[in-house]
N, CA, C and O of each residue as an XYZ file, in Angstrom:
328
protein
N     -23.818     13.349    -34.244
C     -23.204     12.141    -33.730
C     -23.331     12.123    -32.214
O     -22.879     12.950    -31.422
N     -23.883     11.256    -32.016
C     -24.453     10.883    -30.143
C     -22.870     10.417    -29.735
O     -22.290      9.674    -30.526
N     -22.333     10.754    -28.782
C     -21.457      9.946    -27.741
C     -21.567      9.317    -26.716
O     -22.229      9.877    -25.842
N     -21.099      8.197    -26.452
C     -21.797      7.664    -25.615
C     -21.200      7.885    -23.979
O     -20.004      8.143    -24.112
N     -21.391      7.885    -23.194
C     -20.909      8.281    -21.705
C     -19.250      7.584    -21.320
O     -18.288      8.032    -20.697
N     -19.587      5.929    -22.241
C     -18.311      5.926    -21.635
C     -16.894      6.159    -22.995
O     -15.672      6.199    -22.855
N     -17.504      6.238    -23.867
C     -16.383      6.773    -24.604
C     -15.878      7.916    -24.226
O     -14.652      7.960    -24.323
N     -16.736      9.496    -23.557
C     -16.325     10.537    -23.127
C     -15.299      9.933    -22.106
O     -14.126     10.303    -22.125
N     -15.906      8.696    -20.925
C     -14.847      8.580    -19.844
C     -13.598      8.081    -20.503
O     -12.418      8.371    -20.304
N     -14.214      7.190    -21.405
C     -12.207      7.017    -21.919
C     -11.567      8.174    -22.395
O     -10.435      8.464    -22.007
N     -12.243      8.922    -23.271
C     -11.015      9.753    -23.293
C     -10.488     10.968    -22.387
O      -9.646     11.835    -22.620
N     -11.205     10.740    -21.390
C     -11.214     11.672    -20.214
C     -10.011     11.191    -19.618
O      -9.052     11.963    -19.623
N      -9.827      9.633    -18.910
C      -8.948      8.901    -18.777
C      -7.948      8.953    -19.504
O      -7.007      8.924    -18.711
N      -7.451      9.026    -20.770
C      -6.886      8.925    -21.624
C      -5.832     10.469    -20.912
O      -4.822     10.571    -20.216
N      -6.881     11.528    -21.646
C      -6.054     13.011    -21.405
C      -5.609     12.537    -19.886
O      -4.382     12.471    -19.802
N      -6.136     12.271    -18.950
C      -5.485     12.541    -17.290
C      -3.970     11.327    -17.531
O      -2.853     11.676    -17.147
N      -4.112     10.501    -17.932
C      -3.315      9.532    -17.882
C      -1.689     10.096    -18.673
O      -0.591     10.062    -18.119
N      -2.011     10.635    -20.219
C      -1.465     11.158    -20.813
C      -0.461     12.780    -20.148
O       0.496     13.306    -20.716
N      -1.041     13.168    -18.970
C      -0.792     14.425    -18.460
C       0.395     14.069    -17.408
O       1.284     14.754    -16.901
N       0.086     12.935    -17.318
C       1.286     11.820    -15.943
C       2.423     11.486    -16.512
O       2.462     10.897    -17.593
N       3.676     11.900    -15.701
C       4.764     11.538    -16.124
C       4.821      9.914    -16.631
O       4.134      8.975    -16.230
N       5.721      9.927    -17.495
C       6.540      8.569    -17.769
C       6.565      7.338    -17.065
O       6.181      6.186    -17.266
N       7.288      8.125    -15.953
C       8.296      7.249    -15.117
C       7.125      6.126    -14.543
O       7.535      4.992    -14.790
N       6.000      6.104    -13.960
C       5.107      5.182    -14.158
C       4.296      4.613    -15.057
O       3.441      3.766    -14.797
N       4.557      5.080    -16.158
C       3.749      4.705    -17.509
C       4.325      3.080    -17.999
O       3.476      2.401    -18.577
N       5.710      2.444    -17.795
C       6.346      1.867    -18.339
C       5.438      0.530    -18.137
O       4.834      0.077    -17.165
N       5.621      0.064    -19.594
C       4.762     -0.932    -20.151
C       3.513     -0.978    -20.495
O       3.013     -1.807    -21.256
N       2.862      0.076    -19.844
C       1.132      0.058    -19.725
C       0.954      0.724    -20.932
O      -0.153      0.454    -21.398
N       1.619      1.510    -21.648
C       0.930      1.829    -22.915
C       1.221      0.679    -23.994
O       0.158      0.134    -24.291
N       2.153      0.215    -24.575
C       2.752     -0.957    -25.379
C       0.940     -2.048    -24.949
O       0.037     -2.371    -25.721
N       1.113     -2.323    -23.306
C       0.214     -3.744    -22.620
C      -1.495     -3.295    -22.959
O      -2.452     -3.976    -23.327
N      -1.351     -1.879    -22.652
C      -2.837     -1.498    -23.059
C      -3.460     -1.611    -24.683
O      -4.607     -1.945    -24.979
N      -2.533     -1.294    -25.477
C      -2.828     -1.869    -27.187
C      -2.841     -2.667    -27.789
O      -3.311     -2.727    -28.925
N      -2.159     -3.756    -26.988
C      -2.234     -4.837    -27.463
C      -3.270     -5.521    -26.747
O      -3.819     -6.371    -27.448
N      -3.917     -5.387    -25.062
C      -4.775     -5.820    -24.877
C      -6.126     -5.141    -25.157
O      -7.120     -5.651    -24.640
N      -6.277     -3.971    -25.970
C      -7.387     -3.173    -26.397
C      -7.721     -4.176    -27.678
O      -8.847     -4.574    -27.976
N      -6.413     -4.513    -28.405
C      -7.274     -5.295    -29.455
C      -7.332     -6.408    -29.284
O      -8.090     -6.930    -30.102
N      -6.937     -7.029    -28.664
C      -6.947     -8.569    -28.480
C      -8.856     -8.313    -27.841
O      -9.873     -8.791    -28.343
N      -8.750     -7.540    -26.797
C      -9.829     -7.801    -26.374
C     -11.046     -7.226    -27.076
O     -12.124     -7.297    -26.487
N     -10.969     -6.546    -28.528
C     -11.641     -6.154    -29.839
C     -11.872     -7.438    -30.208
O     -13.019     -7.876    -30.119
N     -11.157     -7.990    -30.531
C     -11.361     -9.066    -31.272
C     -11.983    -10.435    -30.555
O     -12.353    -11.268    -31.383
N     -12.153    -10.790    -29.246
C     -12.467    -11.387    -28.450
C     -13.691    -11.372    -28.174
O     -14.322    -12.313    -27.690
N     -14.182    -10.113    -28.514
C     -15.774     -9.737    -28.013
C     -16.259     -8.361    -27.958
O     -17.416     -8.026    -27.701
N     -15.362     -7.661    -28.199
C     -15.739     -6.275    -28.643
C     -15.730     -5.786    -26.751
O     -16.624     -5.350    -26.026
N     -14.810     -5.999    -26.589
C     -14.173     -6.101    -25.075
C     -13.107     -5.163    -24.745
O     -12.595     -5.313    -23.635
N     -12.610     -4.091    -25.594
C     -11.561     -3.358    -26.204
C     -10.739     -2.186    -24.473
O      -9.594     -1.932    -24.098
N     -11.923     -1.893    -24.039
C     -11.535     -1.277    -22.765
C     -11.338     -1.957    -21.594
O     -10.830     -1.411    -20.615
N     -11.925     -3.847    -21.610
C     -11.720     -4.324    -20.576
C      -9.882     -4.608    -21.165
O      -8.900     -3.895    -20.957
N      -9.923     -5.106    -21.457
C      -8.681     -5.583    -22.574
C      -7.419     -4.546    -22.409
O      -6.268     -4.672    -21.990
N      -8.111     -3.575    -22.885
C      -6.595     -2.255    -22.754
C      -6.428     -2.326    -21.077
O      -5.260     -2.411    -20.698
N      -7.462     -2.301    -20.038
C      -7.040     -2.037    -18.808
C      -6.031     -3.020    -18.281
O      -4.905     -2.821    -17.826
N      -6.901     -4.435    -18.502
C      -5.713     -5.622    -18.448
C      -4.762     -5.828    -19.114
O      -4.007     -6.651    -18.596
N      -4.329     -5.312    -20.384
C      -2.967     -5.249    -20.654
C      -2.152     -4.256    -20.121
O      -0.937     -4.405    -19.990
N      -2.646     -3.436    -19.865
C      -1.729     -2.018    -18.714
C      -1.001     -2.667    -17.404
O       0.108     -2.439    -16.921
N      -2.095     -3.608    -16.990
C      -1.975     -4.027    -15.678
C      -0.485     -5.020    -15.867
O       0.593     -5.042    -15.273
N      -1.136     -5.870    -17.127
C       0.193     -6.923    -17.408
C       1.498     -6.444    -17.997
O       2.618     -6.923    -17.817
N       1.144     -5.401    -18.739
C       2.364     -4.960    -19.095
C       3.230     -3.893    -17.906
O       4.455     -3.782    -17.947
N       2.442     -3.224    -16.968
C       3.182     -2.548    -15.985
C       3.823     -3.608    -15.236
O       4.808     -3.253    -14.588
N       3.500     -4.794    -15.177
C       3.741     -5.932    -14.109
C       5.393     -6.321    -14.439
O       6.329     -6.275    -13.640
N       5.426     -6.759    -16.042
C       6.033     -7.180    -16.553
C       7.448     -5.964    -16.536
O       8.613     -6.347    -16.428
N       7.156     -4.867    -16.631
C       8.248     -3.941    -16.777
C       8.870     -4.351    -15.365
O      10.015     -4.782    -15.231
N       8.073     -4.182    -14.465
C       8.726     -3.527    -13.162
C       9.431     -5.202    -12.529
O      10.178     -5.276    -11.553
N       8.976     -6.380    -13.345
C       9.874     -7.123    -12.729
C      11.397     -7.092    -13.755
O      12.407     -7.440    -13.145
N      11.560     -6.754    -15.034
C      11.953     -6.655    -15.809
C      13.154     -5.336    -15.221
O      14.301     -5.358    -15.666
N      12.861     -4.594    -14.528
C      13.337     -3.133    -13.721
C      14.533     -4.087    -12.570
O      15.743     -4.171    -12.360
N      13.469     -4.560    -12.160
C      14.014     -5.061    -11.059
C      15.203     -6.467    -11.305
O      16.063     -6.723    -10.462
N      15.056     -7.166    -12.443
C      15.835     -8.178    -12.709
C      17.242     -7.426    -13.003
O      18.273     -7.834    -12.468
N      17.238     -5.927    -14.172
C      18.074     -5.399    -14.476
C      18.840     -4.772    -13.623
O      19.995     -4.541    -13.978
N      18.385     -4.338    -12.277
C      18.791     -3.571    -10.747
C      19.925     -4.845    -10.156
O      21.070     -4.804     -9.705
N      18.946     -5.943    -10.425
C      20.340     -7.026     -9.506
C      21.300     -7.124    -10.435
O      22.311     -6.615     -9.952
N      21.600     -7.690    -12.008
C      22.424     -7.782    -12.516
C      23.189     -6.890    -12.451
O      24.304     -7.265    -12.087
N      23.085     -5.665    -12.676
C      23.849     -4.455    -12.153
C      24.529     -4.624    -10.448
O      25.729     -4.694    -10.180
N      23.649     -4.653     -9.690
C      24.309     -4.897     -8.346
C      25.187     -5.884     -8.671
O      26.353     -5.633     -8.367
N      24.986     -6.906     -9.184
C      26.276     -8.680     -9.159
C      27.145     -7.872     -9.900
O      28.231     -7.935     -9.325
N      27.237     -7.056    -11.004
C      28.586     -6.498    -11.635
C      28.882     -5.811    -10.611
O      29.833     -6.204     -9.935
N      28.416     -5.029    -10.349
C      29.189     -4.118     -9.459
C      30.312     -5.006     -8.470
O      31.542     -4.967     -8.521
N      29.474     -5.772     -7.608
C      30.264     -6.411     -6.272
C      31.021     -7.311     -7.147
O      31.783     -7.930     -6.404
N      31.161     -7.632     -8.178
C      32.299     -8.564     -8.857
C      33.406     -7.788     -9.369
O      34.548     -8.222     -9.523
N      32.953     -6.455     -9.660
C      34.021     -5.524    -10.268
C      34.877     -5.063     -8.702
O      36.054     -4.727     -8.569
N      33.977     -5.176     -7.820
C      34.933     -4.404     -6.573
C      35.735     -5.748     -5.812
O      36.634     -5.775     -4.971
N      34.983     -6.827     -6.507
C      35.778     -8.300     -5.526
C      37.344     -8.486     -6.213
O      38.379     -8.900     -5.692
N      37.090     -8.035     -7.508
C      38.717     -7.982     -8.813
C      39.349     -6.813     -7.795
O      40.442     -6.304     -8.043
């Protein structure tokens, strides 16, 4: 069975990515599978696809991070205004 160069790089990528904490991972794995197949099914596009769903789904967490940071701050300063 021949491999081809860039399947080795994905999973090369894969292990380095996999070796990285968490704490920046959030969303990009969920955004990367769903855009691996969307972009399978689109055109056999599967790695452009996983990269851009990483991208959208990291996007999406960290405003999602950040929406949850203020609501927390507004309780807080409402609990200390009581």
């Amino acid at each position: 069975m021949k491999t081809s160069p860039i399947r080795i790089a994905l999973i090369a990528a894969t292990l380095a990515f996999a070796t990285v904490g968490t704490a920046n991972a959030a969303g990009c794995l969920k955004g990367a599978v769903v855009g691996g197949v969307a972009g399978h099914y689109a055109g056999h596009h599967a790695v452009v696809g996983a990269v851009g769903g990483c991208m959208v789904g990291r996007h999406l967490a960290k405003q999602h991070a950040q929406e949850h940071a203020q609501q927390q701050a507004a309780q807080r300063q409402a609990a200390q205004a009581q």
